[in-house]
TORMIMAR-719068 format. One record per residue: residue number from 1; x, y, z of N, C-alpha, C in turn. Coordinates in steps of 0.02 Angstrom, whole numbers. Each point is the difference from the previous one (the first is absolute). Example, Ala and Ser with C-alpha at 12.3 -4.5 7.8 and 13.67 -1.06 7.14 Angstrom:
# residues 2
[atom 1; [660; -284; 390]; [-45; 59; 0]; [45; 60; 0]]
[atom 2; [-18; 53; -36]; [42; 59; 3]; [-39; 55; 37]]
This chain:
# residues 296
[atom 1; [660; -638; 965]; [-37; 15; -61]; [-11; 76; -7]]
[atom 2; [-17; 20; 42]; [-28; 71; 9]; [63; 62; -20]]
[atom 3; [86; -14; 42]; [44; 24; -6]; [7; 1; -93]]
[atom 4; [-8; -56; -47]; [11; -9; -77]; [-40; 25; -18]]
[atom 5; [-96; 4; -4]; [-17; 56; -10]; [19; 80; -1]]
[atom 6; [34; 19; 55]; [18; 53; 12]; [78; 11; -47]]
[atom 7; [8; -23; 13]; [80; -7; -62]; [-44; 1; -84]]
[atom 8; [-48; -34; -33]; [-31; 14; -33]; [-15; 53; -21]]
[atom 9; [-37; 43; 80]; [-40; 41; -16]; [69; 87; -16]]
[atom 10; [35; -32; 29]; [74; 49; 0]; [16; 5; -61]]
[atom 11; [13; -50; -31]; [40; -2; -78]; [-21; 33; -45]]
[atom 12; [-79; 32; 18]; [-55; 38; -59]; [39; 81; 6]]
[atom 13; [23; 16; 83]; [46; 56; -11]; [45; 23; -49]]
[atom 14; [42; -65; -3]; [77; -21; -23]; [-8; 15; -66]]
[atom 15; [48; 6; -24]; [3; 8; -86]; [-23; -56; -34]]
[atom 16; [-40; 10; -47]; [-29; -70; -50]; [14; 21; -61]]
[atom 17; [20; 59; -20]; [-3; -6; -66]; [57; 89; -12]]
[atom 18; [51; -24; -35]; [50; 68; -7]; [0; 14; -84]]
[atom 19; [-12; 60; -31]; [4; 16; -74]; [64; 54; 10]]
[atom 20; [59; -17; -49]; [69; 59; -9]; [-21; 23; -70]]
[atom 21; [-25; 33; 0]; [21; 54; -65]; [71; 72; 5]]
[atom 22; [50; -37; -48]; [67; 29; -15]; [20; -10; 71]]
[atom 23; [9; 52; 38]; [48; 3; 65]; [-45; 22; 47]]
[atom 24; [-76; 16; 9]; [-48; -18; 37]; [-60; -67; 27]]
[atom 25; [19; -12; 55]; [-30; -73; 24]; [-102; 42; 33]]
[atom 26; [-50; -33; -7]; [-64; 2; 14]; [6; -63; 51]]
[atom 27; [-27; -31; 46]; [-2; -36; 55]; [-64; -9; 20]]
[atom 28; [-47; -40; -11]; [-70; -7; 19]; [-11; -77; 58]]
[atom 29; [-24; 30; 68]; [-13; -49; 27]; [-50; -65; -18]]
[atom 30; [-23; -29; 28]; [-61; -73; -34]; [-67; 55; 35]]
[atom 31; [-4; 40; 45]; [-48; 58; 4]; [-4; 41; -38]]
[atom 32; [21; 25; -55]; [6; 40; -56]; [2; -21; -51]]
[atom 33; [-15; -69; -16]; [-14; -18; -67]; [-62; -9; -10]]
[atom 34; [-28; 28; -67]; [-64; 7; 0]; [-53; -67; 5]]
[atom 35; [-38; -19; -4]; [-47; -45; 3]; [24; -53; 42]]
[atom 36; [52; -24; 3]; [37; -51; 43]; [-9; 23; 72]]
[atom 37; [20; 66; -4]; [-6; -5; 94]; [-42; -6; 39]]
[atom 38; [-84; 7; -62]; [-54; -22; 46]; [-8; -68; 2]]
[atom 39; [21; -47; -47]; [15; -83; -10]; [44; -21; 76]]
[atom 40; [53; 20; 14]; [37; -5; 39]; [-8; 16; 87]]
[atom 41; [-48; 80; -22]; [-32; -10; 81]; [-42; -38; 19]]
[atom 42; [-67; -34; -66]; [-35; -32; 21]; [27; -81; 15]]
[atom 43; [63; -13; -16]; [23; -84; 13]; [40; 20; 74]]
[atom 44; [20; 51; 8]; [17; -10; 70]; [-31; -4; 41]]
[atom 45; [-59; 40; -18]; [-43; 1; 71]; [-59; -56; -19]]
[atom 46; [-1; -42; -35]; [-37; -87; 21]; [46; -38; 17]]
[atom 47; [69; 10; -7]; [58; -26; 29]; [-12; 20; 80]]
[atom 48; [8; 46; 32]; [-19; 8; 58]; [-56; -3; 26]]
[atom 49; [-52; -2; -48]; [-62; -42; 52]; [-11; -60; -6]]
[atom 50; [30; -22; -59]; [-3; -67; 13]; [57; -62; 61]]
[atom 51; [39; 64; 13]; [38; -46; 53]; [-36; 26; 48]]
[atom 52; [-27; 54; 13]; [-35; 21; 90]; [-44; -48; -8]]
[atom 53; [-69; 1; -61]; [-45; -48; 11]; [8; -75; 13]]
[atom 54; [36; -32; -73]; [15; -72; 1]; [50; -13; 54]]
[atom 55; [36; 27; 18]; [66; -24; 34]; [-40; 13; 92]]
[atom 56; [-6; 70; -3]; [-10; 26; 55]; [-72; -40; 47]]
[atom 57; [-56; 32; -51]; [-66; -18; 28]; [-35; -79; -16]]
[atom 58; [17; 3; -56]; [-31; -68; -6]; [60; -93; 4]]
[atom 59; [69; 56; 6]; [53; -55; 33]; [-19; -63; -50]]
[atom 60; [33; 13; -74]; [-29; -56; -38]; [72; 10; -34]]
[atom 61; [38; -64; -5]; [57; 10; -61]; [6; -48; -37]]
[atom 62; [17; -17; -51]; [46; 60; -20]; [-24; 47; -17]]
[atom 63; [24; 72; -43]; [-52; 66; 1]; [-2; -14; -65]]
[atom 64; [-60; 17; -26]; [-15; 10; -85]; [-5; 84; -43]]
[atom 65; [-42; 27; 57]; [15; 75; -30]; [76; 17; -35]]
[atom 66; [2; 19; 99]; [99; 39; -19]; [41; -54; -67]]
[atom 67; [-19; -58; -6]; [40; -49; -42]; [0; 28; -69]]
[atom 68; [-61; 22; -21]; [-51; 38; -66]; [33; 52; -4]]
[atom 69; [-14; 39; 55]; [4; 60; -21]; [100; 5; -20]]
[atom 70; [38; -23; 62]; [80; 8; -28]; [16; -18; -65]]
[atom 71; [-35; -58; -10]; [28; -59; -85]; [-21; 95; -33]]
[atom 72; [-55; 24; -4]; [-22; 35; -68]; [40; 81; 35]]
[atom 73; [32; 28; 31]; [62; 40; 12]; [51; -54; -47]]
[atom 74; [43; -42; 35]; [48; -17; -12]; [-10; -7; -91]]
[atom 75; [-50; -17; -38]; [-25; -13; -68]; [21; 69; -48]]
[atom 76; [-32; 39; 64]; [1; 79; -22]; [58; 26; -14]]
[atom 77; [66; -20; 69]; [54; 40; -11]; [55; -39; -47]]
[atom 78; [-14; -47; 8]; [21; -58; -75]; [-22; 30; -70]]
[atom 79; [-43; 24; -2]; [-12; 14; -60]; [32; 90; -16]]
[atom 80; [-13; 21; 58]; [1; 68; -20]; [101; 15; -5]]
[atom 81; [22; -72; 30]; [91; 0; -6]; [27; -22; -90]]
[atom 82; [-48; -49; -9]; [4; -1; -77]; [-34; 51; -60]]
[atom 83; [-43; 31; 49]; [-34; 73; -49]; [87; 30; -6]]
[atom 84; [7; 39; 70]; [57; 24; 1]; [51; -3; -41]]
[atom 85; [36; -67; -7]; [62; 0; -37]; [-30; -12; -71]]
[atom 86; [-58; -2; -23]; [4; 4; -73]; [-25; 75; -33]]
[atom 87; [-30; 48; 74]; [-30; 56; -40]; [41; 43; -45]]
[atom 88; [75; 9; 24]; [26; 47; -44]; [15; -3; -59]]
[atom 89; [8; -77; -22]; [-5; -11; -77]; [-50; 0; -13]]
[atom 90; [-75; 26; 8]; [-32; -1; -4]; [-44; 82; -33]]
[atom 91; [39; 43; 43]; [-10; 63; 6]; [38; 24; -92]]
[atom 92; [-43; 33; -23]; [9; 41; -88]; [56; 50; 18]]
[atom 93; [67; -25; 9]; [43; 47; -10]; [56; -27; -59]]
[atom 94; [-34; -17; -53]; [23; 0; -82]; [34; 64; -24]]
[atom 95; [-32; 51; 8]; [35; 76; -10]; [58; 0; 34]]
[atom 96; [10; -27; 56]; [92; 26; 15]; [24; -38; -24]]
[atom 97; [93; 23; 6]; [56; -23; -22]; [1; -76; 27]]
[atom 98; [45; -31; -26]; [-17; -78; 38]; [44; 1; 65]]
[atom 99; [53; 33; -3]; [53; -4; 59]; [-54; 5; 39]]
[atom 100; [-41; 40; -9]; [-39; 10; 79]; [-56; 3; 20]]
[atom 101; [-15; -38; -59]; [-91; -14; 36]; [-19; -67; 60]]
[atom 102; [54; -19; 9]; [-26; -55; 54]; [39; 39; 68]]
[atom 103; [39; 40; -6]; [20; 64; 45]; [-39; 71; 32]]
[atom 104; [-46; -10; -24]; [-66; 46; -6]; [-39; 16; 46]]
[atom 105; [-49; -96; -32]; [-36; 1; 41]; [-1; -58; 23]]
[atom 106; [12; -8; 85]; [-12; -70; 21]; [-64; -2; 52]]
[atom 107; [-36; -73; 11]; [-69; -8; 35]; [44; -40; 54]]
[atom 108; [4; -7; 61]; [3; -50; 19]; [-17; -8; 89]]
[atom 109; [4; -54; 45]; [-34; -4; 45]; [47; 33; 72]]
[atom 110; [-19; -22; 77]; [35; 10; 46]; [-15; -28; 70]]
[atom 111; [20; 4; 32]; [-18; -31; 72]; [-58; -27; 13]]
[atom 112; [-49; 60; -20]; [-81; -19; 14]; [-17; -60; -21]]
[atom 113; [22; -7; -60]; [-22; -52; -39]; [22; -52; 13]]
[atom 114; [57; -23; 17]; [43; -51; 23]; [-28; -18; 89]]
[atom 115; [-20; 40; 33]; [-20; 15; 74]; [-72; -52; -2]]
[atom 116; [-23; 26; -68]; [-68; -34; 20]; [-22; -62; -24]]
[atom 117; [48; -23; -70]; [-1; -77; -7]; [45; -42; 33]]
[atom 118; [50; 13; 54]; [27; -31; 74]; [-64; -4; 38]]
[atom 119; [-39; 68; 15]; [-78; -20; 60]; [-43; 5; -23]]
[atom 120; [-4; -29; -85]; [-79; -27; 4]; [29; -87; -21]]
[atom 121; [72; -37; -22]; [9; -58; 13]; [5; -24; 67]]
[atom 122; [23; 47; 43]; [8; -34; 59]; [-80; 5; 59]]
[atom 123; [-27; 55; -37]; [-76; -17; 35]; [-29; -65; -16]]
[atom 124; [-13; -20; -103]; [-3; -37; -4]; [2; -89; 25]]
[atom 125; [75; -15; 12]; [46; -36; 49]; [-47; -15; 67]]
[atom 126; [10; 43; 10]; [-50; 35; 100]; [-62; -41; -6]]
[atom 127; [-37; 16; -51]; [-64; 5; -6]; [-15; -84; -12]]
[atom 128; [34; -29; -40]; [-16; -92; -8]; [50; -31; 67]]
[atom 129; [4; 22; 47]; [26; -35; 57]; [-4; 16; 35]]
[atom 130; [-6; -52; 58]; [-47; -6; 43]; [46; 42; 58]]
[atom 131; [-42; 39; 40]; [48; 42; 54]; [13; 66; -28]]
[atom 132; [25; 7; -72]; [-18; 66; -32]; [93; 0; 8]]
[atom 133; [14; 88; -4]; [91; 3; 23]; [24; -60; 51]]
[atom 134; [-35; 0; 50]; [31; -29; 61]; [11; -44; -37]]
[atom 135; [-39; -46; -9]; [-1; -60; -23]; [61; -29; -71]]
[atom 136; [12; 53; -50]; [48; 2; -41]; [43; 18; 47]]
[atom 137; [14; 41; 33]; [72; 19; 52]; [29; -88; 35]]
[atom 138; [-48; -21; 18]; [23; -75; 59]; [11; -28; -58]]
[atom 139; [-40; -22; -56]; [40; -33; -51]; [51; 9; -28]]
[atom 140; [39; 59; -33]; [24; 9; 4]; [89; -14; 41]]
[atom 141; [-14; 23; 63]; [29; 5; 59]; [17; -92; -9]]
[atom 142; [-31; -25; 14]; [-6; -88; 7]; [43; -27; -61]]
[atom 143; [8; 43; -58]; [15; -28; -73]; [83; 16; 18]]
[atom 144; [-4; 85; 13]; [82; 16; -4]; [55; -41; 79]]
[atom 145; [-44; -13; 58]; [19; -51; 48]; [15; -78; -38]]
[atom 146; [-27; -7; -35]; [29; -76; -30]; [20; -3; -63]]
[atom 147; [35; 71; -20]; [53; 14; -40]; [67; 2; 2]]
[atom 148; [58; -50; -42]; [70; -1; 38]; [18; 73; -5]]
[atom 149; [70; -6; 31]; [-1; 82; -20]; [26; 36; -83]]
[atom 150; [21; -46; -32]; [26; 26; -76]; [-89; 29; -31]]
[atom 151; [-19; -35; 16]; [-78; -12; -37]; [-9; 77; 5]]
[atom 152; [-23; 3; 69]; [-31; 75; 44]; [83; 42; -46]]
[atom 153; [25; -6; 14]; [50; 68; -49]; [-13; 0; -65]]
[atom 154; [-28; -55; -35]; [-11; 8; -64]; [-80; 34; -33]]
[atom 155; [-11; -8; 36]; [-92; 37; 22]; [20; 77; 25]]
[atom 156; [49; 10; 38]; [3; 81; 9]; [26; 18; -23]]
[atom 157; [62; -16; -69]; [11; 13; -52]; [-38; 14; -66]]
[atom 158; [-36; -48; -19]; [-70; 20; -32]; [-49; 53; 10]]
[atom 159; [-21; -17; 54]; [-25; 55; 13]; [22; 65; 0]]
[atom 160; [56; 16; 17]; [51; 59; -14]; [-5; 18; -62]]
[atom 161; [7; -40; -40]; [13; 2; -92]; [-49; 24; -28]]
[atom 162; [-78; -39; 33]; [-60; 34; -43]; [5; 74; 21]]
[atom 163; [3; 25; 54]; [-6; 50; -4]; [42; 67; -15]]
[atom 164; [64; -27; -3]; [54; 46; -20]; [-4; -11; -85]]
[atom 165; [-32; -63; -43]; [-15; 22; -59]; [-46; 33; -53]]
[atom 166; [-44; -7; 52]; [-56; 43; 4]; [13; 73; -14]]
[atom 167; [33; 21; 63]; [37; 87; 8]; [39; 9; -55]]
[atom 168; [18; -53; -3]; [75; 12; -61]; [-33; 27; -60]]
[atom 169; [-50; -22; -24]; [-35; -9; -66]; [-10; 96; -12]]
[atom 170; [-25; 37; 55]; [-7; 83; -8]; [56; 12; 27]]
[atom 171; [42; -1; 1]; [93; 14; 19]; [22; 6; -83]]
[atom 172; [48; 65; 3]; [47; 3; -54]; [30; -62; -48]]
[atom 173; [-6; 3; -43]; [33; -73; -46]; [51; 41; -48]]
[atom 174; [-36; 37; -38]; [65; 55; -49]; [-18; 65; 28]]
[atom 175; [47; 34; -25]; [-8; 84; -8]; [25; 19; -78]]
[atom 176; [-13; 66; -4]; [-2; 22; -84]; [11; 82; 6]]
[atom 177; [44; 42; -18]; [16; 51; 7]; [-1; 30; -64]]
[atom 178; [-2; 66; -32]; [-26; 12; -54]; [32; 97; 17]]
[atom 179; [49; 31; 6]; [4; 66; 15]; [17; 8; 79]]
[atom 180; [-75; 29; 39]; [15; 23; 66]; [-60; -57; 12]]
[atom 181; [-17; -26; -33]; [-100; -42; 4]; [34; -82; 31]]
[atom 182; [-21; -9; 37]; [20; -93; 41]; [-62; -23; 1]]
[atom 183; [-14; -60; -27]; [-48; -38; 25]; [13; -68; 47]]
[atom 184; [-30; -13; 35]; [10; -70; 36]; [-62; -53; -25]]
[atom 185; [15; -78; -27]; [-52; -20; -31]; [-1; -60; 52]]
[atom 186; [-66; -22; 22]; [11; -27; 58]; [-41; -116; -43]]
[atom 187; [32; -19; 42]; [-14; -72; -44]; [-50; -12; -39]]
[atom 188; [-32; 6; 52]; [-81; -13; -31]; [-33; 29; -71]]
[atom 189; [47; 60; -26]; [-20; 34; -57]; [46; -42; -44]]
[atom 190; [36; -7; 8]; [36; -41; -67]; [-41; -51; -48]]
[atom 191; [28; -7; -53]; [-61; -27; -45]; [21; -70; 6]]
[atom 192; [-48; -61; -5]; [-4; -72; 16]; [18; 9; 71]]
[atom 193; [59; 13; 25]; [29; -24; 70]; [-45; 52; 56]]
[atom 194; [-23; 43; -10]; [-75; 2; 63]; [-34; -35; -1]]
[atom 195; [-50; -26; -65]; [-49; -51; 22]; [9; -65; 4]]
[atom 196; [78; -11; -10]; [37; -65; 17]; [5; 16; 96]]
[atom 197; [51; 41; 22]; [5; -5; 48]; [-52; 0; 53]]
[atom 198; [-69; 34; -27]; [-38; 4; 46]; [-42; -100; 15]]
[atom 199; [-4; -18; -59]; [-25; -82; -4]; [33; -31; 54]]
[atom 200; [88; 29; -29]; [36; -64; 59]; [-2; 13; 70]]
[atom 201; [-39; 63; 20]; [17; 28; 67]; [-49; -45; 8]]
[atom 202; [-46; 26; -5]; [-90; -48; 21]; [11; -62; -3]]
[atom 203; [16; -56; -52]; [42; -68; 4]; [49; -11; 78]]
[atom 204; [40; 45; 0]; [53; -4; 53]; [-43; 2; 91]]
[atom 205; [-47; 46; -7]; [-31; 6; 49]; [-54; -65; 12]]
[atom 206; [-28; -5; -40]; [-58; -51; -3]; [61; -75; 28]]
[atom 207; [39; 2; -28]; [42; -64; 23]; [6; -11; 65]]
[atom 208; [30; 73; 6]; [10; -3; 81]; [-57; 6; 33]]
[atom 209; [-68; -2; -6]; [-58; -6; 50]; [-2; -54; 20]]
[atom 210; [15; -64; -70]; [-31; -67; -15]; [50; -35; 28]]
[atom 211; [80; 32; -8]; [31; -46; 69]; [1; 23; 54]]
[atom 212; [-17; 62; 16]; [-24; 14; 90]; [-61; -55; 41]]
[atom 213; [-39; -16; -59]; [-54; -52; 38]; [36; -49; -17]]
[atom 214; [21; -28; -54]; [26; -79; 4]; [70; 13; -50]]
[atom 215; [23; -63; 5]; [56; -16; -19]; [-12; -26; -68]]
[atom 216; [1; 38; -63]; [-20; -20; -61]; [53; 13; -51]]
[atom 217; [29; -79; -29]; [48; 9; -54]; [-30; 45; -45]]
[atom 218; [-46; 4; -42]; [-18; 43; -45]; [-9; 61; 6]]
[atom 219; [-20; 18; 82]; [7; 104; 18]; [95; -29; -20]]
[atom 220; [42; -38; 38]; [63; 27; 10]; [40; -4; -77]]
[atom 221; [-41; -50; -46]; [44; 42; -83]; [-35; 66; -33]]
[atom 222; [-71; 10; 21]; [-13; 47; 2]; [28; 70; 6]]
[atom 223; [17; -11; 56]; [40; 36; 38]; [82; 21; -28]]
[atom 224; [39; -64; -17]; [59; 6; -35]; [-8; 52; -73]]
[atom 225; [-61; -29; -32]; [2; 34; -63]; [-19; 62; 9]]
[atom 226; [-50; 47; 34]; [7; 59; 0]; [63; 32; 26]]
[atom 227; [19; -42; 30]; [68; 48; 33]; [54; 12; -57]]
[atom 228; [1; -40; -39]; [36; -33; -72]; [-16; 71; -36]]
[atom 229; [-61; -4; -19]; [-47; 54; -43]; [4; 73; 25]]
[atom 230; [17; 5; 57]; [10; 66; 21]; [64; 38; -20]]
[atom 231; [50; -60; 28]; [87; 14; -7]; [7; 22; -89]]
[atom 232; [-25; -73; -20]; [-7; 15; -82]; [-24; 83; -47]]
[atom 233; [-73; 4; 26]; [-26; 84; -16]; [62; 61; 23]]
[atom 234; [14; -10; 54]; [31; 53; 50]; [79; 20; -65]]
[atom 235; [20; -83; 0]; [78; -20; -45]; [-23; 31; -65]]
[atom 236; [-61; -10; -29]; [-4; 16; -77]; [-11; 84; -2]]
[atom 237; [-23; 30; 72]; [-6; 68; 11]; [53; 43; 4]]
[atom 238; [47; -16; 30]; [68; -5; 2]; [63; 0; -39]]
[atom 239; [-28; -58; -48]; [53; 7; -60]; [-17; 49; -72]]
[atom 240; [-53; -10; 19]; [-51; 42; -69]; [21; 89; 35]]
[atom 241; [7; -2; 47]; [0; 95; 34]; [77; -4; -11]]
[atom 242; [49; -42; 37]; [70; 2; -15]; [32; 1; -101]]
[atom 243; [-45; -49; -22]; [21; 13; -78]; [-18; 72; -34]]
[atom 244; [-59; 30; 45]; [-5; 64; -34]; [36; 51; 8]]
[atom 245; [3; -25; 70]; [77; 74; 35]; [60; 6; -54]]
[atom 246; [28; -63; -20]; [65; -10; -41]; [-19; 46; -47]]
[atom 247; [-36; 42; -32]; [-28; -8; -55]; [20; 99; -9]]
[atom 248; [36; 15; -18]; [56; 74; -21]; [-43; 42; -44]]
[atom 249; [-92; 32; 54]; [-20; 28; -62]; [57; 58; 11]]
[atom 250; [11; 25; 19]; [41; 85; 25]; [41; 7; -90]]
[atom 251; [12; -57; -22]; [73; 14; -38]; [-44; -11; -66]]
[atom 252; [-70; 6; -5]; [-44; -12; -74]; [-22; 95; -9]]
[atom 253; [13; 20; 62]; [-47; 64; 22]; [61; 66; -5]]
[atom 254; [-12; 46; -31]; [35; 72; -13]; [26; 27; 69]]
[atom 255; [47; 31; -11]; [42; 14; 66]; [-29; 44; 46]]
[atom 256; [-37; 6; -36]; [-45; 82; 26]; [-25; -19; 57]]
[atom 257; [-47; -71; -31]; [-53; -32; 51]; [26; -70; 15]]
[atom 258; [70; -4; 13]; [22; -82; 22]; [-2; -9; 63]]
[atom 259; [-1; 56; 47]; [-6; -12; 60]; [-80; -23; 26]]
[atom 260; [-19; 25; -26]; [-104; -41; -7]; [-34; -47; -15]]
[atom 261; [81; -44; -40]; [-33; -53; -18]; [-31; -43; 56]]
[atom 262; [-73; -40; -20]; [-26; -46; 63]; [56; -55; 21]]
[atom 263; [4; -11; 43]; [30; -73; 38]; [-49; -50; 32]]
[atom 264; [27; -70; 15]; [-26; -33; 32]; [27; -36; 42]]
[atom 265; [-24; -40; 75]; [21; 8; 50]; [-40; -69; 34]]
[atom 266; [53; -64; 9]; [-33; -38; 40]; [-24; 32; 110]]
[atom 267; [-60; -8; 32]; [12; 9; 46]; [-29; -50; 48]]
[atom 268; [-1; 2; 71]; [-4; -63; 40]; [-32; -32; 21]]
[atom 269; [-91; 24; -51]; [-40; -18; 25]; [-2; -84; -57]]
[atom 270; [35; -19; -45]; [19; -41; -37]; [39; -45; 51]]
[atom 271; [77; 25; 25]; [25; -48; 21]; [-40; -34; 67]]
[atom 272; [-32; 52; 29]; [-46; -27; 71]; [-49; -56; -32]]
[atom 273; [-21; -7; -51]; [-51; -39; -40]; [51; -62; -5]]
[atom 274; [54; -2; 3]; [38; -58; -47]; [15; -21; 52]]
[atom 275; [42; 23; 57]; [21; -19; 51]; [-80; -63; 51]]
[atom 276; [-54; 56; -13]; [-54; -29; 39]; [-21; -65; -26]]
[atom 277; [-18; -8; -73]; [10; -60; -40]; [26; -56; 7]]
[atom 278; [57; 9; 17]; [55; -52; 21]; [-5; -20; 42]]
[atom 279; [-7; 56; 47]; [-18; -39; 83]; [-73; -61; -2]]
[atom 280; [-64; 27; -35]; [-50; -26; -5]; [12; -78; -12]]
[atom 281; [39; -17; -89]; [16; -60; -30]; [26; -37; 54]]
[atom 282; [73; 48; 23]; [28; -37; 76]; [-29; -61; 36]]
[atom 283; [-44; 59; 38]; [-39; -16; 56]; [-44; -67; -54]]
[atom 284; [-37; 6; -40]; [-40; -60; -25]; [27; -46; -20]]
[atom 285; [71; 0; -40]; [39; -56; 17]; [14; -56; 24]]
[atom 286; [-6; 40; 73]; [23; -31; 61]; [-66; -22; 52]]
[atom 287; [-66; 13; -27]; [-52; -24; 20]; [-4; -64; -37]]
[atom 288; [23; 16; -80]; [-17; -52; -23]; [43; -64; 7]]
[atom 289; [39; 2; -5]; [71; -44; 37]; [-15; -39; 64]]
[atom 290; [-32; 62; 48]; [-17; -45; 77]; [-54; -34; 0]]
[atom 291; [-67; 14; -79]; [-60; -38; 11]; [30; -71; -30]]
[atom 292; [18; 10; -55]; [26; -54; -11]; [23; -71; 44]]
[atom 293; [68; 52; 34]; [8; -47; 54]; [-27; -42; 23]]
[atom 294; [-63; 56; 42]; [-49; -20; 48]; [-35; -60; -44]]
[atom 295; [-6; 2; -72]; [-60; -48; -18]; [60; -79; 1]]
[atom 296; [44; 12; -20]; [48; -62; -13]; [-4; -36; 64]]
């Protein structure tokens, strides 16, 4: 328990919140955001006394503090991931050109943030069972021991997926060149397909918690359809950046300035999205196929 606190208390370092204006990035840890970081020190530290006290001294479980205090972190960085991907349409930049006002200015999150709704769910987790980590570790341990082995590969496949689509989402998707000026536009800013992709990540993950404890047809179509929904966003990101490339401004534009014309540019943080997708549906597939089985 104590070690996830501390991973908690780490993530407030980590980046929580990044603003790019034009070709300069700002980077603010979850300690540098204003009013939040006193919200945030004060849930860690009843998080850690409530496991020294309840856990430690008064040896009472399951824990209720640390349980409180992670749910309203994890609430926090949930919310502040959907602040995120909607602030920049949000932000009054009506006065610029349209090519490039969503090129501008982007809001969006980073490690920190992601660091600390992994250890304030998995404190959570800790905290309603009995034994605390240990106790999720032997369960655990006992679950993946009386797993065949396709199963256990299809679980460390998943698991692989949430988190490589996760990364994928701030990874390159297009680029856009304009003169000597490059931009790189990374998933999550794209319009519909960020706050699409970010839904299906959280869907995709949540699946895979709910079949790490049990074997549940509904996490495993669950599961199929975000993976579906990801490939899909990533494909519509893809074809929409590839149809624009085709697209000959150079030869609308005076010779003077044809070499300046902007271009556009699929890049791999798209195909890593599509590829990861696939694997996901895959893998749920084939959970769902073997529950089946199992129920027949």
């Amino acid at each position: 328990m104590i070690p996830l606190v501390a991973l908690l208390a780490g993530s407030l370092t980590a980046v929580w919140l990044s603003v790019r204006t034009g070709s300069s990035t700002s980077r603010f840890a979850g300690l540098e955001v204003p009013i939040l970081r006193y919200v945030l020190l004060a849930l860690v530290a009843c998080a850690l006394l409530g496991v020294l006290i309840e856990g430690l001294v008064l040896d009472r479980w399951p824990l209720a503090v640390p349980a409180i205090a992670g749910s309203v972190v994890l609430v926090l960085a949930a919310l502040l991931l959907i602040l995120e991907e909607v602030a920049a349409s949000l932000i009054p930049t009506s006065f610029l050109p349209t090519s490039v006002r969503r090129l501008t200015v982007d809001v969006y999150g980073g490690l920190g943030i992601w660091m600390a709704a992994f250890a304030s769910l998995a404190l959570v987790v800790t905290s309603r069972i009995d034994g605390g980590a240990i106790g999720v570790a032997h369960k655990v341990w006992m679950g993946v021991q009386r797993l065949p082995l396709r199963w256990l590969a299809a679980f460390i496949l998943v698991g692989v997926s949430v988190c490589v689509a996760a990364w994928s989402r701030y990874q390159p998707w297009a680029a856009g060149s304009a003169g000597i000026e490059r931009i790189e536009v990374p998933g999550w800013s794209l319009p519909f397909v960020g706050p699409g992709s970010l839904i299906a990540v959280v869907a995709l993950g949540a699946a895979a918690v709910v079949l790490t404890v049990q074997r549940n047809l509904v996490a495993a179509l669950v599961l199929v359809v975000s993976g579906w929904a990801l490939s899909f966003l990533a494909a519509l990101a893809l074809l929409a950046t590839s149809t624009l490339a085709r697209v000959k401004v150079n030869q609308y534009l005076p010779s003077t300035v044809e070499r300046y014309g902007p271009s556009v540019e699929v890049r791999w943080g798209a195909w890593l999205m599509f590829a990861t997708g696939c694997v996901a549906a895959a893998c749920g597939m084939a959970i769902v196929y073997w529950s089946e089985r199992e129920i027949r």
